[in-house]
C-alpha positions, -999 to +999 in steps of 0.1 A: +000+000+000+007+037-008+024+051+023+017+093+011+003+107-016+020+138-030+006+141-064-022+129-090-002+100-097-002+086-062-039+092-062-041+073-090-018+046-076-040+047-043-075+041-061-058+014-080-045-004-055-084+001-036-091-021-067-070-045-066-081-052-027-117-058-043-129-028-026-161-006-044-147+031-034-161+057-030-140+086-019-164+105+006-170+068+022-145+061+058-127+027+054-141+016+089-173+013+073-164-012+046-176-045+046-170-079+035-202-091+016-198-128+020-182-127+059-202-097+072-165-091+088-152-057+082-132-051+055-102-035+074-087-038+107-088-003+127-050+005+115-058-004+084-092+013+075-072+042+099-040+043+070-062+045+044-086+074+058-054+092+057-043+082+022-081+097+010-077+129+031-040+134+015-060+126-017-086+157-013-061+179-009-037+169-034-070+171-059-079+205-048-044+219-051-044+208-087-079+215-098-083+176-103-118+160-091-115+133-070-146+118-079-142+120-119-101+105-113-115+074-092-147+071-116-125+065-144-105+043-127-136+018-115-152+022-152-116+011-166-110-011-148-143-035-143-149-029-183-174-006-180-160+019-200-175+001-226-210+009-222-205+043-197-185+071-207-156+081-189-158+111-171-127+123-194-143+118-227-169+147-240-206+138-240-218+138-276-235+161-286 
């Protein structure tokens, strides 16, 4: 995992890596509150889920300093990634008109 995120590129690294743990993010959503569907167990332990509320704050702020959304960079990222992409447009691509 991540340890800081500095720039749009560790964002991008950090919603990737959410991914690859299986995890459906949502960036306004706290990490304590994930849950494993099949267990009912949470998702993270409390350093864990605590780690990775950081890593989302850091993300904010990184996003707001460069005028990135958060929302659109981790949207892509989901669509890309599960194939959707093919059948939603990414939030990059212009609407047609």
């Amino acid at each position: 995992m991540i340890t800081e995120i500095k720039t749009l590129d560790d964002v991008k690294e950090f919603v990737h890596q959410l991914m690859a743990e299986g995890l459906n993010y949502h960036p306004d959503d706290d990490f304590d509150n994930y849950v494993n569907m099949q267990t009912g167990d949470p998702s993270y332990t409390p350093a864990e889920a605590l780690l990775r509320n950081q890593l989302n704050d850091q993300c904010f702020r990184v996003c707001e300093a460069a005028g990135a959304d958060i929302y659109d960079i981790s949207m892509e990222i989901f669509l890309k990634e599960t194939g959707l992409d093919e059948f939603i447009p990414l939030p990059s691509q212009a609407l047609p008109e």
